[in-house]
Residue frames relative to the residue before (quaternion, step in Angstrom):
aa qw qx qy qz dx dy dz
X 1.0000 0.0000 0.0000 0.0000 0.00 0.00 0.00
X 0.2374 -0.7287 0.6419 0.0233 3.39 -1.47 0.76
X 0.0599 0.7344 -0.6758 -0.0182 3.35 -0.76 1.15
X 0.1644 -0.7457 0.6425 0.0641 3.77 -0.91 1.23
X 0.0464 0.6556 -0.7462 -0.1058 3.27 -1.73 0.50
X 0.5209 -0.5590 0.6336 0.1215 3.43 -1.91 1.10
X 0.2375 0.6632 -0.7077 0.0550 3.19 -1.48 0.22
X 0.6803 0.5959 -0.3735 0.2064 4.29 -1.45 1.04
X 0.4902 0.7081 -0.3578 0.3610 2.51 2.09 -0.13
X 0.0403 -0.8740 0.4778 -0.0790 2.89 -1.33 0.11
X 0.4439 -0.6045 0.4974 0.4360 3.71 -1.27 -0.53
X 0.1586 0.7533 -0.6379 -0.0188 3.43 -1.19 0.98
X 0.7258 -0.2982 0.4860 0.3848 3.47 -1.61 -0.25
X 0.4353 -0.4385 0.7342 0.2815 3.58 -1.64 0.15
X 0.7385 0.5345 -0.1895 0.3648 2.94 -0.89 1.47
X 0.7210 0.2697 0.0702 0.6344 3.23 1.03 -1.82
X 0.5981 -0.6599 0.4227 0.1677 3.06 -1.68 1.04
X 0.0619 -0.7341 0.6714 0.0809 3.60 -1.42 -0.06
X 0.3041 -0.5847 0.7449 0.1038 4.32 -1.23 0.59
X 0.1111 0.6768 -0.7231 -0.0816 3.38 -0.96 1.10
X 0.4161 -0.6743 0.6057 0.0729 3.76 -0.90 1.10
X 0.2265 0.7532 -0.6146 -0.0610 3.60 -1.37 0.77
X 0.2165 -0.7943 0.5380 0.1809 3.56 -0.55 1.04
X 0.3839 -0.6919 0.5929 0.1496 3.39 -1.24 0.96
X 0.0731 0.7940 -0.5832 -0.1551 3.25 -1.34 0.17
X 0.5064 0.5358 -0.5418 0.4036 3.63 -0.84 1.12
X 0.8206 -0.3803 0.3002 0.3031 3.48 -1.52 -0.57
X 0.9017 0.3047 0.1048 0.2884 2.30 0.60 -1.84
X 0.1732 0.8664 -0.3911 0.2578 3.12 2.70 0.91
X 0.7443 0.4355 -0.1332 0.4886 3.86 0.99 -1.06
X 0.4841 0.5286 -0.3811 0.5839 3.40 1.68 1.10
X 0.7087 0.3141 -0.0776 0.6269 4.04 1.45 -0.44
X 0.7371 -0.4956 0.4510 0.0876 1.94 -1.93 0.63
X 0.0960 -0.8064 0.5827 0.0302 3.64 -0.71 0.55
X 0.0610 -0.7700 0.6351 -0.0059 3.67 -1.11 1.31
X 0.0338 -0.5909 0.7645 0.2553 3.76 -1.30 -0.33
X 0.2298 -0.5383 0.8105 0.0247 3.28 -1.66 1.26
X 0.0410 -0.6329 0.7445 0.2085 3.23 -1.94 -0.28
X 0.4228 -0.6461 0.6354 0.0022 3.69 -1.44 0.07
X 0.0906 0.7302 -0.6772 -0.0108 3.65 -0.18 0.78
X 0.6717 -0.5617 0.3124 0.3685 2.96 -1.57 0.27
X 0.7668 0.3284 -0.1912 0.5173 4.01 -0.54 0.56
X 0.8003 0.2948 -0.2632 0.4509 3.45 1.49 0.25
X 0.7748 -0.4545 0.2298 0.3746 3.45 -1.10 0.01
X 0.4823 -0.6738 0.4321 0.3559 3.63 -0.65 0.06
X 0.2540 -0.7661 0.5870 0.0633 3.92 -0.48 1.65
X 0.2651 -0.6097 0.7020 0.2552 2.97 -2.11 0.37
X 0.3070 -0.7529 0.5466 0.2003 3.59 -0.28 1.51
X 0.7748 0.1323 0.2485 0.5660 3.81 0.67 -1.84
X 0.0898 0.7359 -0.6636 0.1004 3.16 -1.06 1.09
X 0.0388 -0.7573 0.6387 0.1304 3.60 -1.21 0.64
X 0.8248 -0.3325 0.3753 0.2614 3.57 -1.63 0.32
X 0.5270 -0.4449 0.4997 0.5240 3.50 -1.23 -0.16
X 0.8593 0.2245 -0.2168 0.4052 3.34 0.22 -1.63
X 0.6309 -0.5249 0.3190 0.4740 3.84 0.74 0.21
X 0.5879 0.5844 -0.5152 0.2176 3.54 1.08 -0.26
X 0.8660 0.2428 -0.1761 0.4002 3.77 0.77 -0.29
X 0.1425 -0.7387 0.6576 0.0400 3.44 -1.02 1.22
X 0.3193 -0.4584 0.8051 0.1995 3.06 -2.64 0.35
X 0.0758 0.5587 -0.8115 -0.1536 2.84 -2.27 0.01
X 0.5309 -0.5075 0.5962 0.3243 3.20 -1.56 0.50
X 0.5099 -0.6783 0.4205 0.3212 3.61 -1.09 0.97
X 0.5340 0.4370 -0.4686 0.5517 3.94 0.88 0.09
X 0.8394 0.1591 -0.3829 0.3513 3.87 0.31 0.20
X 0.3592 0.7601 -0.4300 0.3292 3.57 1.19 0.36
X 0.7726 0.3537 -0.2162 0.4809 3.03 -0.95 1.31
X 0.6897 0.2861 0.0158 0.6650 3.43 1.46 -0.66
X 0.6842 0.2675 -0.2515 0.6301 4.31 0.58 -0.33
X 0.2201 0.6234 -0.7466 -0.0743 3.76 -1.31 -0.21
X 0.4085 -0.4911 0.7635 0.0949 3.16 -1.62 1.24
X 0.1621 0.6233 -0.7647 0.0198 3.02 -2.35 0.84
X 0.1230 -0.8110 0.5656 0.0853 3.31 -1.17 -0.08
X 0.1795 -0.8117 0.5192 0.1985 3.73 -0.84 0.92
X 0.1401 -0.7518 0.5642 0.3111 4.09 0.20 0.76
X 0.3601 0.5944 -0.5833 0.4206 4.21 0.19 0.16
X 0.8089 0.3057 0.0608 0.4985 3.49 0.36 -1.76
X 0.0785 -0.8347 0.5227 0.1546 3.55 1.04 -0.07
X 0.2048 0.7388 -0.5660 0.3031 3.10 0.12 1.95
X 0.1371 0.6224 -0.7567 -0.1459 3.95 -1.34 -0.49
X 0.4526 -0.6140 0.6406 -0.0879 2.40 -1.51 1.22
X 0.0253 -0.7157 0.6979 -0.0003 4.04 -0.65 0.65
X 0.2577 -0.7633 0.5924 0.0022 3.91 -0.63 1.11
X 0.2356 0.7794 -0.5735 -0.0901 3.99 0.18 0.29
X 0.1528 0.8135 -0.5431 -0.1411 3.29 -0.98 0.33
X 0.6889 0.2690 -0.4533 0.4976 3.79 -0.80 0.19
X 0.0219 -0.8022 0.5909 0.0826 3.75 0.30 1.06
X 0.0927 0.7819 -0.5998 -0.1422 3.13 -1.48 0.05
X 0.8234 -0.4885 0.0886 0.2748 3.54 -1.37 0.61
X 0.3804 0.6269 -0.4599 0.5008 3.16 2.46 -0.32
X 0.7432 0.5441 -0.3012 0.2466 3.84 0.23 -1.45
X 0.4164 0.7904 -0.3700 0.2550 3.70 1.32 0.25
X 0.5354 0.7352 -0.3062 0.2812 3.53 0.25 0.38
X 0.5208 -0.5831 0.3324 0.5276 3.88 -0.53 0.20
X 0.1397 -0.7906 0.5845 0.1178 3.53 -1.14 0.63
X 0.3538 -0.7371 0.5732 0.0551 3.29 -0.81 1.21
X 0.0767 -0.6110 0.7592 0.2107 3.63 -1.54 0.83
X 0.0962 -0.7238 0.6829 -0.0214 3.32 -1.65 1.08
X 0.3303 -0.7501 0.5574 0.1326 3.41 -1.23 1.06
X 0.4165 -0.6004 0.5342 0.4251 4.04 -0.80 0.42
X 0.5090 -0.6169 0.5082 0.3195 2.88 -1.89 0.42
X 0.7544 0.5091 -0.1576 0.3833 3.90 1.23 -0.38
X 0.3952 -0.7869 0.3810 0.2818 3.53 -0.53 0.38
X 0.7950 -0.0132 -0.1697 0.5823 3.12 -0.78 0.94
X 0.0160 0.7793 -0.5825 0.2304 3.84 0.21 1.17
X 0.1866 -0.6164 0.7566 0.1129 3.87 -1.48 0.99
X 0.8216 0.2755 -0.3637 0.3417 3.49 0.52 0.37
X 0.0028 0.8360 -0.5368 0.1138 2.91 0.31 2.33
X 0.5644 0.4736 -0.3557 0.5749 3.89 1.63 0.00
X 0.6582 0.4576 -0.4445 0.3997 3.64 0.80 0.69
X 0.7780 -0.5299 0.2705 0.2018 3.40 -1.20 1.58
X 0.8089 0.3800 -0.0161 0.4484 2.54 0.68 -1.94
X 0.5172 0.5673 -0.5516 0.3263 3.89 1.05 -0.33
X 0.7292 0.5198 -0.3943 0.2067 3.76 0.58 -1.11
X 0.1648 -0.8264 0.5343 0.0664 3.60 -1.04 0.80
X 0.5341 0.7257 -0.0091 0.4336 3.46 1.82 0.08
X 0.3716 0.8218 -0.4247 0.0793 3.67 0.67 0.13
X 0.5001 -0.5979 0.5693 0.2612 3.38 -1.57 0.08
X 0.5849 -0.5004 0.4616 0.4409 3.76 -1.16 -0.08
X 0.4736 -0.7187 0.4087 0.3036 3.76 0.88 -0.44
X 0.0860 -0.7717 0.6193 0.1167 3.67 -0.56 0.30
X 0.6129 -0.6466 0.4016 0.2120 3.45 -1.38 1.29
X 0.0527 -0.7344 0.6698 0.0961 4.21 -0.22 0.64
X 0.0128 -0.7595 0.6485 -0.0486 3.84 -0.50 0.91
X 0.4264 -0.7454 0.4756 -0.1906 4.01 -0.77 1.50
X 0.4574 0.7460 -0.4839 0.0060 3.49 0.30 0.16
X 0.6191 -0.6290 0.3421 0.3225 2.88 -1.38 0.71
């Protein structure tokens, strides 16, 4: 089992930057996959950023590419979600989620995560 908490959200500017953080707790955190989704209000729940078991491979969704980067430290059983140039589209609760499988190649698939956090609020103005 995997229990995650979030924490960085926040209010910023269009433009300016923000570090969402998710700490893991159990064993078996540096065996999965790790994603951050978000959720505006009236829509579905995205995968923005996923990374590998061992960190060597990530996704982004093509509306944050180029602008988000996703890491993770398994020592510290963190992931990390970097946003910068925000803007007022990217506002919405974001969610760290853990896979349900070990050692998985399908860290850019929806459906692998089985794992979620409580979310923390990312808030954009224009």
């Amino acid at each position: 089992q995997v229990q995650l908490v979030e924490s960085g959200g926040g209010l910023v500017q269009a433009g300016g930057s923000l570090r969402l953080s998710c700490a893991a707790s159990g064993r078996t955190f540096s065996r999965r996959a790790l994603g951050w989704f978000r959720q505006a209000p009236g829509k579905e729940r995205e995968l923005v950023a996923a990374i590998n078991w061992s960190g060597r491979n990530t996704y982004y969704a093509d509306l944050v590419k180029g602008r988000f980067t996703i890491s993770r430290d398994n020592a510290k059983s963190t992931v990390l979600l970097q946003m910068n140039s925000l803007k007022p589209e990217d506002t919405a609760l974001y969610y760290c989620a853990a896979g349900e499988n070990y050692y998985s190649g399908n860290y850019g698939d929806r459906d692998e995560y089985d794992y979620w956090g409580q979310g923390t609020q990312v808030t954009v103005s224009s």
